[in-house]
PDB file of the backbone (N, CA, C, O) and the ligand in Angstrom, with CONECT records:
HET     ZN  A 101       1
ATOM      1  N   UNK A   1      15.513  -8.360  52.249  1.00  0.00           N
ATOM      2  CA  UNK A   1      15.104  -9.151  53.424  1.00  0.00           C
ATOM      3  C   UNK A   1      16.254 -10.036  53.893  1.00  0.00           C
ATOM      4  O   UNK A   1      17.280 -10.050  53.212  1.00  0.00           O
ATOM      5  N   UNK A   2      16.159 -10.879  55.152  1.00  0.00           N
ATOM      6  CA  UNK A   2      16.940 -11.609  55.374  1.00  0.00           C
ATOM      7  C   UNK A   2      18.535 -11.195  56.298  1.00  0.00           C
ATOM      8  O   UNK A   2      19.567 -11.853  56.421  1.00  0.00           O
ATOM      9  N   UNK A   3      18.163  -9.882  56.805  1.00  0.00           N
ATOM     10  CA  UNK A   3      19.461  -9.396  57.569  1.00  0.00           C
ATOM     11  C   UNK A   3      18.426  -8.616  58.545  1.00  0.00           C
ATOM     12  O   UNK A   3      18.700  -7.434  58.753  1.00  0.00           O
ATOM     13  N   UNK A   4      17.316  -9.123  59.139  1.00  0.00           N
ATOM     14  CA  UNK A   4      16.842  -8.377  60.134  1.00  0.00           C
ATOM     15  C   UNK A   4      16.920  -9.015  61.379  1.00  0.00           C
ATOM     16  O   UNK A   4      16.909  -8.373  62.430  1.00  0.00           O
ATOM     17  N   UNK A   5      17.022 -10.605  61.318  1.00  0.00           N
ATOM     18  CA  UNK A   5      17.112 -11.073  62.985  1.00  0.00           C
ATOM     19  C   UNK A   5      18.004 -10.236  63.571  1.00  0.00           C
ATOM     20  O   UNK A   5      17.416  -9.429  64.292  1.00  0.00           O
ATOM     21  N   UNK A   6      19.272 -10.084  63.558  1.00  0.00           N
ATOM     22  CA  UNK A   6      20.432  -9.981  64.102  1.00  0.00           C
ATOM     23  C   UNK A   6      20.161  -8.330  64.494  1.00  0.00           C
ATOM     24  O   UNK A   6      19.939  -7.905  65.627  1.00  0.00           O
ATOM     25  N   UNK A   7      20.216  -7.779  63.629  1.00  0.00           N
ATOM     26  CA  UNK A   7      19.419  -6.161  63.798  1.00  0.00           C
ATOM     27  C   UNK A   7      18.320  -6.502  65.489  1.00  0.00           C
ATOM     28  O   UNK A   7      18.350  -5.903  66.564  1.00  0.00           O
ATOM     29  N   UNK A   8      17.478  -7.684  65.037  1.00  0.00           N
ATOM     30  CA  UNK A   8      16.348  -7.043  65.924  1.00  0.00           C
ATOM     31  C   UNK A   8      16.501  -7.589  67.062  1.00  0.00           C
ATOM     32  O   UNK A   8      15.818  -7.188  68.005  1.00  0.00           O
ATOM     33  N   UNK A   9      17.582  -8.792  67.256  1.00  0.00           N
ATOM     34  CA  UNK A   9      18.286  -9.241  68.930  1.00  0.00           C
ATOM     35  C   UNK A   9      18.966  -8.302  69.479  1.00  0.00           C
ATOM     36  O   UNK A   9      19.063  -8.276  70.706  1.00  0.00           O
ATOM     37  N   UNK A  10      19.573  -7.344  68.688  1.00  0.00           N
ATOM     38  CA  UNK A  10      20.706  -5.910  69.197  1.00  0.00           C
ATOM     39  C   UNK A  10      19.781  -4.885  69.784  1.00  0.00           C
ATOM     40  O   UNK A  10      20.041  -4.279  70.823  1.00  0.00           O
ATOM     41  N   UNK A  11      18.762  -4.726  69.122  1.00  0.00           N
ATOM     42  CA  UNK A  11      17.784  -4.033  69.329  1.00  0.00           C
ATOM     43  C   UNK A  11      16.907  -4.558  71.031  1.00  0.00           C
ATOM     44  O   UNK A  11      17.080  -4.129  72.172  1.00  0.00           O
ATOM     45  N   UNK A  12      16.164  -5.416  70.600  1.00  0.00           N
ATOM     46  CA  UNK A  12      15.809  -6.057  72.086  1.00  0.00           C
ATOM     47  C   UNK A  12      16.528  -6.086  72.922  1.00  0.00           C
ATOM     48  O   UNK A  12      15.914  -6.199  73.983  1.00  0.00           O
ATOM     49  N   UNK A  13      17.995  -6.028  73.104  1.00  0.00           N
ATOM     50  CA  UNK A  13      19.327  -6.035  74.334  1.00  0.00           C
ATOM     51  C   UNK A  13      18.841  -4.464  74.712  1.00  0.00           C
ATOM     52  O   UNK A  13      18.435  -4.006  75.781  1.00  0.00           O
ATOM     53  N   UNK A  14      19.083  -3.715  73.174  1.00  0.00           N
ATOM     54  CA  UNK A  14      19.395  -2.521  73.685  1.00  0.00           C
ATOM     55  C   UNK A  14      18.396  -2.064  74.600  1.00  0.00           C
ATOM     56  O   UNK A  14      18.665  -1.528  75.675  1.00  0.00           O
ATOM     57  N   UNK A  15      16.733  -2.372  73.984  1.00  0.00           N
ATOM     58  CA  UNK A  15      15.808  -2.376  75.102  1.00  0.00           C
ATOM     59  C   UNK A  15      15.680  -2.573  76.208  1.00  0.00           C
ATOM     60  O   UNK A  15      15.183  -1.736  76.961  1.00  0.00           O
ATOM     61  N   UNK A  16      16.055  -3.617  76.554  1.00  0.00           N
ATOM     62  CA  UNK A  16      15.801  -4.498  77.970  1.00  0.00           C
ATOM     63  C   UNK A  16      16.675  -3.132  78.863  1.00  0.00           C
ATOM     64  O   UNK A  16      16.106  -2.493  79.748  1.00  0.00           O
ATOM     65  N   UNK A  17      17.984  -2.888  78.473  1.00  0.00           N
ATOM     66  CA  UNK A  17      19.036  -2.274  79.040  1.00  0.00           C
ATOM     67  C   UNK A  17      18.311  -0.532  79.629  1.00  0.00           C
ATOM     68  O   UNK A  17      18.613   0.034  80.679  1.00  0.00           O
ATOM     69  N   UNK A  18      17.189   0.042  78.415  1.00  0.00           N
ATOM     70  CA  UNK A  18      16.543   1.550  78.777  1.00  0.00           C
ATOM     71  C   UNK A  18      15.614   0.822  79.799  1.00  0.00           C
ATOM     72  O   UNK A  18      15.884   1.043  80.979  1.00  0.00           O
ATOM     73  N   UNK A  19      14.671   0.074  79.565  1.00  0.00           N
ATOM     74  CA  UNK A  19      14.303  -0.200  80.723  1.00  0.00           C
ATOM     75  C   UNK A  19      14.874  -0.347  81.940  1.00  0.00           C
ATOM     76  O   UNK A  19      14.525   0.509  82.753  1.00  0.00           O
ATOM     77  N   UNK A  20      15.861  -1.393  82.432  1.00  0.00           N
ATOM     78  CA  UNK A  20      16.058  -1.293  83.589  1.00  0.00           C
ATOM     79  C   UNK A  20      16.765   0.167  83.861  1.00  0.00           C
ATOM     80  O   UNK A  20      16.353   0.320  85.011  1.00  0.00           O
ATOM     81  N   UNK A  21      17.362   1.068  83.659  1.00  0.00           N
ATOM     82  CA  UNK A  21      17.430   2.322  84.134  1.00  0.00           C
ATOM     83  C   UNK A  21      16.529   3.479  83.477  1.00  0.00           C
ATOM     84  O   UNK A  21      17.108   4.388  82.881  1.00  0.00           O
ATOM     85  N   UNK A  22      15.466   3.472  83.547  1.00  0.00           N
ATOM     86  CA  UNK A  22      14.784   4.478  82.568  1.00  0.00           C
ATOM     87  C   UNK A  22      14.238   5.653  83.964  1.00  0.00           C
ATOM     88  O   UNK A  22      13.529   5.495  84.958  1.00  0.00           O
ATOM     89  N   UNK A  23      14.892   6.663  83.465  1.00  0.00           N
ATOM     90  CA  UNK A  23      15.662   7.843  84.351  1.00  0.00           C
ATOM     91  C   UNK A  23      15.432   9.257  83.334  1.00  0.00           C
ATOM     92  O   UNK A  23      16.182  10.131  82.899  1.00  0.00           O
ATOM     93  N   UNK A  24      13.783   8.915  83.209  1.00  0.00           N
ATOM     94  CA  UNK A  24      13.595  10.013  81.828  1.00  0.00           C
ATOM     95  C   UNK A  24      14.312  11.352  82.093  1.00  0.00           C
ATOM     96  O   UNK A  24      14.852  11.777  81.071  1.00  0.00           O
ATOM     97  N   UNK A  25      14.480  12.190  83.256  1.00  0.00           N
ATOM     98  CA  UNK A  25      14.852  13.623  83.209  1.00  0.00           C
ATOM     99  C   UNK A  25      16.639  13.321  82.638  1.00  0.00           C
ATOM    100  O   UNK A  25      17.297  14.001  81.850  1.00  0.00           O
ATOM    101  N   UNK A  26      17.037  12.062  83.383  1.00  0.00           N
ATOM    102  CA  UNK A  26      18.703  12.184  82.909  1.00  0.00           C
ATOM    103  C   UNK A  26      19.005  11.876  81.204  1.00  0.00           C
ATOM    104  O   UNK A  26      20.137  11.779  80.731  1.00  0.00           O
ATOM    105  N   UNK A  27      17.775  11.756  80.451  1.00  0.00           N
ATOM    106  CA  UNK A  27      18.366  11.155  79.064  1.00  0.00           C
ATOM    107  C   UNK A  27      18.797  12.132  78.025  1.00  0.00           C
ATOM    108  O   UNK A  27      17.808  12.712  77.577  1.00  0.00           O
ATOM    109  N   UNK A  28      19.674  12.442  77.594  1.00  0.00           N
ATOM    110  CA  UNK A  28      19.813  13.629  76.727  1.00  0.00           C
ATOM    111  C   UNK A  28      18.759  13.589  75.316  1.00  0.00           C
ATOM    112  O   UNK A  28      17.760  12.871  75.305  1.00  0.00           O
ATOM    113  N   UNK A  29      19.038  14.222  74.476  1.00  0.00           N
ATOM    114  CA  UNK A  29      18.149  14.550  73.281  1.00  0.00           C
ATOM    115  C   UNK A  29      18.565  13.402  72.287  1.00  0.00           C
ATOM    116  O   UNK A  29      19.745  13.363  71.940  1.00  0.00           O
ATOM    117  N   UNK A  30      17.881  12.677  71.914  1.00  0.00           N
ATOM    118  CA  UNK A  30      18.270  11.802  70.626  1.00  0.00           C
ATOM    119  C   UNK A  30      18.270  10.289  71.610  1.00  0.00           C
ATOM    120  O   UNK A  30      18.293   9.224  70.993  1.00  0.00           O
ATOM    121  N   UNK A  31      18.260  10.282  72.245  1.00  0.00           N
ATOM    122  CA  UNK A  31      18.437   8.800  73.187  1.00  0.00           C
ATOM    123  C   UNK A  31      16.919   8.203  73.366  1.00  0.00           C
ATOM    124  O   UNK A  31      16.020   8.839  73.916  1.00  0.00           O
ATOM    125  N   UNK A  32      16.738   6.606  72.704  1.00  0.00           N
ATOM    126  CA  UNK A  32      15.498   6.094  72.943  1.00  0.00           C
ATOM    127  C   UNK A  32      15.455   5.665  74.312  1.00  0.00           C
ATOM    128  O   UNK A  32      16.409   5.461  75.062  1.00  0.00           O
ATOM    129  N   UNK A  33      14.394   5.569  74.510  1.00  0.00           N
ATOM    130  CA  UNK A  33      13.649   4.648  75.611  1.00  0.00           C
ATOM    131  C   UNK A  33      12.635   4.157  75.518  1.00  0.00           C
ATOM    132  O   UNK A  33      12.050   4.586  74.524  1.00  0.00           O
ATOM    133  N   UNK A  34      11.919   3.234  76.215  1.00  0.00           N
ATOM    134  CA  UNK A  34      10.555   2.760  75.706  1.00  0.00           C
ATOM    135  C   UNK A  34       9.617   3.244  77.503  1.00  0.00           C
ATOM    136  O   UNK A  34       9.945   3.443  78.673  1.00  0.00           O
ATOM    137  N   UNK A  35       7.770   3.219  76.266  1.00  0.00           N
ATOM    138  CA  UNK A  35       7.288   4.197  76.981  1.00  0.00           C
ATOM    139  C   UNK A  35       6.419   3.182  76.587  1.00  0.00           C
ATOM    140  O   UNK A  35       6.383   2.908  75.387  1.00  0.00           O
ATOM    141  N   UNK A  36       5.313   2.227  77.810  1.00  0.00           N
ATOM    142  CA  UNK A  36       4.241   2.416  77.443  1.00  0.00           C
ATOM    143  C   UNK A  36       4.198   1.157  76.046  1.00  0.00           C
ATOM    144  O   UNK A  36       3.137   1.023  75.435  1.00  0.00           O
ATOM    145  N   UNK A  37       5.191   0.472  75.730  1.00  0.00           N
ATOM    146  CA  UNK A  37       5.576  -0.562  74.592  1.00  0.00           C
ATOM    147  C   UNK A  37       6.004   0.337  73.651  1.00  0.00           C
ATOM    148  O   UNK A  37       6.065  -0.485  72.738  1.00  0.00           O
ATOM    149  N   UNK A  38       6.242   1.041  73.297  1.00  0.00           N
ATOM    150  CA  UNK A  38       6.457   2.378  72.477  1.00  0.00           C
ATOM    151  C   UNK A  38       8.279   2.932  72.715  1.00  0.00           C
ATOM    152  O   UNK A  38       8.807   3.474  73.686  1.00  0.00           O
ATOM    153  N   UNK A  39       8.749   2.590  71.629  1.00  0.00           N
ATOM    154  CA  UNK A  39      10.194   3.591  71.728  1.00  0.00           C
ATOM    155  C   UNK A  39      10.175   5.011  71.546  1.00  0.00           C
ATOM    156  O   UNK A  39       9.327   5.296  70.701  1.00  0.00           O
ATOM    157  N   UNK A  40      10.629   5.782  71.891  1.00  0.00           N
ATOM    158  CA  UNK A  40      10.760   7.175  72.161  1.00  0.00           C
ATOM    159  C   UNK A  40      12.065   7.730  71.863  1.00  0.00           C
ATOM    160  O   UNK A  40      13.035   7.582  72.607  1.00  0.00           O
ATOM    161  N   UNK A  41      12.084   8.367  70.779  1.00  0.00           N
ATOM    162  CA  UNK A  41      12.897   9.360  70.915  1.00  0.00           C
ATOM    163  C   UNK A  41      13.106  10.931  70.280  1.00  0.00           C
ATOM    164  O   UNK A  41      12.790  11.432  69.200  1.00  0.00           O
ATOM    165  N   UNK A  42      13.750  11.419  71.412  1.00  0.00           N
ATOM    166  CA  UNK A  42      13.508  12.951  70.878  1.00  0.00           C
ATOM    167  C   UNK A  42      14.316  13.825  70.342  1.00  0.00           C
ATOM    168  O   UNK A  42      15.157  14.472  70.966  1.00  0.00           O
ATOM    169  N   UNK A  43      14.098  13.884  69.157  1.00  0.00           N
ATOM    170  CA  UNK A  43      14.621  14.543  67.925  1.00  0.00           C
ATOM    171  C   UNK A  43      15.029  16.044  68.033  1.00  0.00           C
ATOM    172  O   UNK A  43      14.282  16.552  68.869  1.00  0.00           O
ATOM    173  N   UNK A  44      15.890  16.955  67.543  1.00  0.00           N
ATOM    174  CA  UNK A  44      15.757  18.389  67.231  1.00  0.00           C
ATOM    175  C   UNK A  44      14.855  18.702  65.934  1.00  0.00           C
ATOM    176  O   UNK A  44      14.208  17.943  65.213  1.00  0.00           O
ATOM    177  N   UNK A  45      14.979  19.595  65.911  1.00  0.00           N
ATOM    178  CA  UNK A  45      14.526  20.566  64.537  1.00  0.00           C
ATOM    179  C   UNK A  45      14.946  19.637  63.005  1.00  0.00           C
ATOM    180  O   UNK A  45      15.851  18.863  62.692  1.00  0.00           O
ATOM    181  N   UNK A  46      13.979  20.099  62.453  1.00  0.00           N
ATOM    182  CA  UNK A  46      13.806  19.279  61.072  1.00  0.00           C
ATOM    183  C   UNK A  46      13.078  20.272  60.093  1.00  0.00           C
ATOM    184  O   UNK A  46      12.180  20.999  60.521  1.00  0.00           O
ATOM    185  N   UNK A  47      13.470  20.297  58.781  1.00  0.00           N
ATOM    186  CA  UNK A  47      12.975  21.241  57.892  1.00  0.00           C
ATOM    187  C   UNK A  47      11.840  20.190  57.484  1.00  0.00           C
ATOM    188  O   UNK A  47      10.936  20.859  56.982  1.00  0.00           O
ATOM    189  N   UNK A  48      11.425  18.570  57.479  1.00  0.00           N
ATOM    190  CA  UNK A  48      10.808  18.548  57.592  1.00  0.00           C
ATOM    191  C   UNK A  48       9.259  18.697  57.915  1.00  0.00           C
ATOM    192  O   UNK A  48       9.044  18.972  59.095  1.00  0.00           O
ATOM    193  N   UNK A  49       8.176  18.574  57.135  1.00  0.00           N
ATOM    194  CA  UNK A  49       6.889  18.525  57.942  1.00  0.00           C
ATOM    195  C   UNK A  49       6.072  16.928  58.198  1.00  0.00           C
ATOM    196  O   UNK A  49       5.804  16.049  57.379  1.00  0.00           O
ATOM    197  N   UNK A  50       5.878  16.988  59.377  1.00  0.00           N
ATOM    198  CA  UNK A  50       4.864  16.085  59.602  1.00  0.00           C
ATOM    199  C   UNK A  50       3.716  16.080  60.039  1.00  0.00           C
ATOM    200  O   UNK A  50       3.579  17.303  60.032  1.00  0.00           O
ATOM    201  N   UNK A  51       2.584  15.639  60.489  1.00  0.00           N
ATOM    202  CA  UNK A  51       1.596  15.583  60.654  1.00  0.00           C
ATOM    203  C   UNK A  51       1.598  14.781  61.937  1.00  0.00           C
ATOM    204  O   UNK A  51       1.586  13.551  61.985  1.00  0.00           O
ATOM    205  N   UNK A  52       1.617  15.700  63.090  1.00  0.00           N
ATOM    206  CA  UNK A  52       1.413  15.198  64.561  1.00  0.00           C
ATOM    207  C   UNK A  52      -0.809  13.907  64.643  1.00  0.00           C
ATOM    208  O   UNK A  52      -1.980  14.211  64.416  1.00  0.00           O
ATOM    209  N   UNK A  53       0.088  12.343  65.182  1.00  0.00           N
ATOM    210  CA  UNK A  53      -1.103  12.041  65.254  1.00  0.00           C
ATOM    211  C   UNK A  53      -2.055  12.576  66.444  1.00  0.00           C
ATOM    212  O   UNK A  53      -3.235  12.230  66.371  1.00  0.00           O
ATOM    213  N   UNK A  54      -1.672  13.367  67.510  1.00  0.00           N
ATOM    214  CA  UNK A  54      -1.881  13.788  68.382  1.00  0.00           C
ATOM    215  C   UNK A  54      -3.141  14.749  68.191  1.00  0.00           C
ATOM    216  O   UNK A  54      -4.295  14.495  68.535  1.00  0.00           O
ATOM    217  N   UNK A  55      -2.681  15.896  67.574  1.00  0.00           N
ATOM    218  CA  UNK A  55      -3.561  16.897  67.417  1.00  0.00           C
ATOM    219  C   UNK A  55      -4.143  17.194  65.762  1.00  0.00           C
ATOM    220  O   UNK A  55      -4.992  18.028  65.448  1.00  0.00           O
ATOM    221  N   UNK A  56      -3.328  16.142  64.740  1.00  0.00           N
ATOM    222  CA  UNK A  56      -3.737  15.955  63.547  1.00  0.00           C
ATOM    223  C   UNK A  56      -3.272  17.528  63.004  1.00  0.00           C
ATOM    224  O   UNK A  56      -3.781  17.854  61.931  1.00  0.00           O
ATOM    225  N   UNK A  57      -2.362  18.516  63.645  1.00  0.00           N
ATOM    226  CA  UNK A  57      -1.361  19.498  62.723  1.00  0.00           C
ATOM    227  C   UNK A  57      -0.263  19.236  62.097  1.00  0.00           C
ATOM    228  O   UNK A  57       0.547  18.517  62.683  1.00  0.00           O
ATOM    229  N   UNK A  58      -0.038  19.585  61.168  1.00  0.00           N
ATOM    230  CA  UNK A  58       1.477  19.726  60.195  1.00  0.00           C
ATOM    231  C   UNK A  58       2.536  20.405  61.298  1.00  0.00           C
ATOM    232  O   UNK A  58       2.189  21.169  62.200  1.00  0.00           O
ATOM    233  N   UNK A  59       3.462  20.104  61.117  1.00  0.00           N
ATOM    234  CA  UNK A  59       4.453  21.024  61.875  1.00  0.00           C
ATOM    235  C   UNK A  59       5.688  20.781  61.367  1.00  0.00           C
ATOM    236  O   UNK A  59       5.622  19.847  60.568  1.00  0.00           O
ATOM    237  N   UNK A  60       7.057  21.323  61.513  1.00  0.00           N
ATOM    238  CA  UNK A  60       7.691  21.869  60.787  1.00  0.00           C
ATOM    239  C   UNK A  60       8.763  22.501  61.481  1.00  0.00           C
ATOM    240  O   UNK A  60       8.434  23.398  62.258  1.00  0.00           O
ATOM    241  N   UNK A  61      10.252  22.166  61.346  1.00  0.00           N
ATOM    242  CA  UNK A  61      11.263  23.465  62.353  1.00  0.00           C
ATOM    243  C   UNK A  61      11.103  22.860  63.573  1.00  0.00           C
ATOM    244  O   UNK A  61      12.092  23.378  64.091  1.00  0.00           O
ATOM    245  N   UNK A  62      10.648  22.180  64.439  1.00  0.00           N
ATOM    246  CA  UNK A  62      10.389  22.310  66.000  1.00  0.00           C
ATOM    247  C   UNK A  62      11.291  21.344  66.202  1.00  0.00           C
ATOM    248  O   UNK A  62      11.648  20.590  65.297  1.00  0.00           O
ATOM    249  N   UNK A  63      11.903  21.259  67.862  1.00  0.00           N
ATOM    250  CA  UNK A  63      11.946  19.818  68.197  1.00  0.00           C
ATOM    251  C   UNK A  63      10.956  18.840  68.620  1.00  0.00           C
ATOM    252  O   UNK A  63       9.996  19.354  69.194  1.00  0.00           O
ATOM    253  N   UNK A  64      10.913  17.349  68.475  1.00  0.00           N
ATOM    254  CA  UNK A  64       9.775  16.305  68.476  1.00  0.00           C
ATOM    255  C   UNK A  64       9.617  15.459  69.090  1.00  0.00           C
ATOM    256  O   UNK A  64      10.274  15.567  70.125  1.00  0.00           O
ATOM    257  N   UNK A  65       9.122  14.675  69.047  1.00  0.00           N
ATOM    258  CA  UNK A  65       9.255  13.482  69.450  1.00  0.00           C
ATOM    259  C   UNK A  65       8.848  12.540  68.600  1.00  0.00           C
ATOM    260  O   UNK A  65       7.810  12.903  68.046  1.00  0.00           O
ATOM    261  N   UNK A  66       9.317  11.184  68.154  1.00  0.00           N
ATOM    262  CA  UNK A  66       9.697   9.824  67.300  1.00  0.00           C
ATOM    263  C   UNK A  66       8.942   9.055  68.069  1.00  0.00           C
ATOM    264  O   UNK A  66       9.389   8.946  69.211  1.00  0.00           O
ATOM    265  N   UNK A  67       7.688   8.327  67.800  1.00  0.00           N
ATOM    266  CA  UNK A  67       7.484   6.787  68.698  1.00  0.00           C
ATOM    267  C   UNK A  67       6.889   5.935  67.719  1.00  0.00           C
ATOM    268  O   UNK A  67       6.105   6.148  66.794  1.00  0.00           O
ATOM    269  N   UNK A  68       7.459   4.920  68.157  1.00  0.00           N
ATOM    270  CA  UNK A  68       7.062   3.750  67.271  1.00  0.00           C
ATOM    271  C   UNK A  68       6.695   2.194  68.041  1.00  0.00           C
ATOM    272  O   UNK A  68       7.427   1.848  68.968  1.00  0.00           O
ATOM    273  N   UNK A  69       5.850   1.529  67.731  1.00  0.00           N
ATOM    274  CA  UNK A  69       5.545   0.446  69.040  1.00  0.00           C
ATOM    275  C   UNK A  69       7.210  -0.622  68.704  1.00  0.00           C
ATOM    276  O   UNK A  69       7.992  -0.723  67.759  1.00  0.00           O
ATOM    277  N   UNK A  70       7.100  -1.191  69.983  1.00  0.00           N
ATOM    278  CA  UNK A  70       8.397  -2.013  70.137  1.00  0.00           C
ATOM    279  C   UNK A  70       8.492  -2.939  69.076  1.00  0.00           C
ATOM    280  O   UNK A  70       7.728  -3.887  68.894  1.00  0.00           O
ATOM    281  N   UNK A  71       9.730  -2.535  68.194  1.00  0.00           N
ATOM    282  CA  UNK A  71       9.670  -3.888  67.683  1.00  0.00           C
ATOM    283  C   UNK A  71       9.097  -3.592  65.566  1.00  0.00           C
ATOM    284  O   UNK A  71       9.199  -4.391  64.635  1.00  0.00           O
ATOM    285  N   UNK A  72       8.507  -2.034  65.575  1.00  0.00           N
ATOM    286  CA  UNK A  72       7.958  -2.101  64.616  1.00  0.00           C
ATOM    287  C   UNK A  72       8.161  -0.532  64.439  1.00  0.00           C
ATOM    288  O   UNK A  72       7.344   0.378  64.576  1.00  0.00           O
ATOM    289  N   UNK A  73       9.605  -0.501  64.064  1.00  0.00           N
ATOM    290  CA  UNK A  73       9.851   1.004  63.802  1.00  0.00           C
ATOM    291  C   UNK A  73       9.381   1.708  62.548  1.00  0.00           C
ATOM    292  O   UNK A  73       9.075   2.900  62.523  1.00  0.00           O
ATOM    293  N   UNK A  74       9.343   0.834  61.439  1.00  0.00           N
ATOM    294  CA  UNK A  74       8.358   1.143  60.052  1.00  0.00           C
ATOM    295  C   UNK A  74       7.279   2.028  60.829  1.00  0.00           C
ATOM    296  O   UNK A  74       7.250   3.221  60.525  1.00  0.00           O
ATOM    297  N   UNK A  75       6.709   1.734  61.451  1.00  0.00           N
ATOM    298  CA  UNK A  75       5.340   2.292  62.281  1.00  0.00           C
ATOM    299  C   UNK A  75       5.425   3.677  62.705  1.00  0.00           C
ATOM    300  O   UNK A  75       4.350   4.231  62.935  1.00  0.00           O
ATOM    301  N   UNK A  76       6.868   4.576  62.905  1.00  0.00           N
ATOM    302  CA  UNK A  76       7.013   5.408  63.233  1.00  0.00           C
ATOM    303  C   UNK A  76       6.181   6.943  63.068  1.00  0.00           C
ATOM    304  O   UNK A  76       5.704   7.336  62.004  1.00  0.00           O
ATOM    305  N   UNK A  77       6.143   7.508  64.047  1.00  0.00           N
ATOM    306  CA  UNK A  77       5.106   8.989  63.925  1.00  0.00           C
ATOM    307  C   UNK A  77       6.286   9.968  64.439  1.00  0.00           C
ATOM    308  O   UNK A  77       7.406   9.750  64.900  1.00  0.00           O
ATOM    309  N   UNK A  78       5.580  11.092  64.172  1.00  0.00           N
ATOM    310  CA  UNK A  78       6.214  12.266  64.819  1.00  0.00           C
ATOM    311  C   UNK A  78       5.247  12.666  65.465  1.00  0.00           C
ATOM    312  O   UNK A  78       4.166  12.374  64.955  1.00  0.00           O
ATOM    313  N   UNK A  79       5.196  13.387  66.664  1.00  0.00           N
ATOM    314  CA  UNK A  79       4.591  14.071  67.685  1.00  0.00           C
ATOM    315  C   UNK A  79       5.048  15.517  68.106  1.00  0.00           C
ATOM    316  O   UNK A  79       6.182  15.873  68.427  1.00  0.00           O
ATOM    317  N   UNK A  80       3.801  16.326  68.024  1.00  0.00           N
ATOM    318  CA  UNK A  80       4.711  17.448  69.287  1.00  0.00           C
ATOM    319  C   UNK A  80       5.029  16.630  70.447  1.00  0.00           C
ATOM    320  O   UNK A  80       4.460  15.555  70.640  1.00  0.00           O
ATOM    321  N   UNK A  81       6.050  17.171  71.345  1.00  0.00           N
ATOM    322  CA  UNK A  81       6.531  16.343  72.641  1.00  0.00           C
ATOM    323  C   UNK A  81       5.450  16.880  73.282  1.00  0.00           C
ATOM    324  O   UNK A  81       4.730  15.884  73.333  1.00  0.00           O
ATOM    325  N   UNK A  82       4.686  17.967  73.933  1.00  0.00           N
ATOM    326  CA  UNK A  82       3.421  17.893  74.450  1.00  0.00           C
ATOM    327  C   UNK A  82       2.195  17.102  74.239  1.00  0.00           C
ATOM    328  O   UNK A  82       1.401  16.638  75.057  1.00  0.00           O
ATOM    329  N   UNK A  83       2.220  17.065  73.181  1.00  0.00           N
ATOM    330  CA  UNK A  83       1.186  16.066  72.667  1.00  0.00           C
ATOM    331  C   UNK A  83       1.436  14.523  72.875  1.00  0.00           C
ATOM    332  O   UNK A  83       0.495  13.756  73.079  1.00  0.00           O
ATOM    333  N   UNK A  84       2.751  14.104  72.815  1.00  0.00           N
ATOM    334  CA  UNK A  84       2.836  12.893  73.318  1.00  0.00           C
ATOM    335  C   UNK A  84       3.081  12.833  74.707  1.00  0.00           C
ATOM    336  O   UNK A  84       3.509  11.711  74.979  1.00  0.00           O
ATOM    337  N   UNK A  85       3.020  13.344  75.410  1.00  0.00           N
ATOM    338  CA  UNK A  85       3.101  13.684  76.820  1.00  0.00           C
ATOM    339  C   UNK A  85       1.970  13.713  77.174  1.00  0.00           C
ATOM    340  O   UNK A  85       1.879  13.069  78.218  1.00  0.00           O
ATOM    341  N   UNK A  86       0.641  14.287  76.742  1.00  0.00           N
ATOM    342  CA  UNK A  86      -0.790  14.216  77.277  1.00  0.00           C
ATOM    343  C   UNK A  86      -1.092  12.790  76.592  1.00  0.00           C
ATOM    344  O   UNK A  86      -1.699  12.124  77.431  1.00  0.00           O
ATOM    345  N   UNK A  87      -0.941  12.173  75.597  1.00  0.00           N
ATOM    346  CA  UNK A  87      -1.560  11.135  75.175  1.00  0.00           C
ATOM    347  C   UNK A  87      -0.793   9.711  76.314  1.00  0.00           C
ATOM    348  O   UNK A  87      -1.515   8.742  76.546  1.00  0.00           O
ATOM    349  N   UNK A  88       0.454   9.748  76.839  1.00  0.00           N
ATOM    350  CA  UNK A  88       0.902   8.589  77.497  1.00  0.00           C
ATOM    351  C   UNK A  88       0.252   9.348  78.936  1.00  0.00           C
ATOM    352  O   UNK A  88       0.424   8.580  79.883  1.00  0.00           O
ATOM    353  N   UNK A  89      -0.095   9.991  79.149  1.00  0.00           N
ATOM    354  CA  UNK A  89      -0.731  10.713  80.264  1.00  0.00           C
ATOM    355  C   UNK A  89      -2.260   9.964  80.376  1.00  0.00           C
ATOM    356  O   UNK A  89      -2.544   9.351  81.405  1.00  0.00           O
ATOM    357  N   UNK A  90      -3.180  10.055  79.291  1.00  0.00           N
ATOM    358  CA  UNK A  90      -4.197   9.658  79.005  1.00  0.00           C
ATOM    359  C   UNK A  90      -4.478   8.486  79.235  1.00  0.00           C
ATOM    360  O   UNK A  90      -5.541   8.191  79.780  1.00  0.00           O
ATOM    361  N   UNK A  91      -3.390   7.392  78.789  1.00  0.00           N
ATOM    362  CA  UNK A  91      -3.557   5.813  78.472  1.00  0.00           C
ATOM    363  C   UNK A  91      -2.971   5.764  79.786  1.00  0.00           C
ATOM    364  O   UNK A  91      -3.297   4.647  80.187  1.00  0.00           O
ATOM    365  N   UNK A  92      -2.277   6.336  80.718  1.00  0.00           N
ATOM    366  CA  UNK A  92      -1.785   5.479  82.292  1.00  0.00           C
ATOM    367  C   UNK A  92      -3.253   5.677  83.067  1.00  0.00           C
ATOM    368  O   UNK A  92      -3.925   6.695  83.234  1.00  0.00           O
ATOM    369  N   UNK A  93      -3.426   4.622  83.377  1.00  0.00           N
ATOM    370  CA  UNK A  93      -4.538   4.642  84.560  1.00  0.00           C
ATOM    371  C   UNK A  93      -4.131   4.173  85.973  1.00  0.00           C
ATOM    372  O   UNK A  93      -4.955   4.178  86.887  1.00  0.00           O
TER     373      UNK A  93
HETATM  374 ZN    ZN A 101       0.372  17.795  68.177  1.00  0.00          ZN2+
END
């Protein structure tokens, strides 16, 4: 413990900064952004398996998607990217 402020002011800059240009088609693969209070980012292939909270399948090999609420990356999930795409779909009203 004790070396996370500084981590999490770099972090909040870096935020503020995807927001004001958040230009989802221009972001390449691996680049966060925040979605919704939620950081985003999208991963390649992983021999990994995880367990999408989306549709509650294992998956495995694919590329993904990473979100975690702002601020609380411990919290992190994996998603199919469709699946997190209908669920921030769902919650915009
Ligand atoms: Zn899924």
């Amino acid at each position: 413990m004790g070396k996370g402020s500084r981590r999490g002011a770099r972090e909040a800059q870096a935020l503020a900064a995807l927001r004001s240009e958040d230009e989802p088609a221009r972001r390449p693969v691996g680049v966060d952004r925040v979605e919704d209070g939620y950081v985003v980012r999208h991963v390649g292939t992983s021999p990994t398996a995880y367990r999408c909270p989306g549709c509650d399948h294992e998956f495995a090999g694919v590329p993904h998607v990473v979100a975690w609420p702002e601020g609380d990356p411990d919290s992190r999930r994996h998603w199919h990217t469709p699946c997190w795409t209908a669920r921030t779909r769902r919650r915009r009203r």
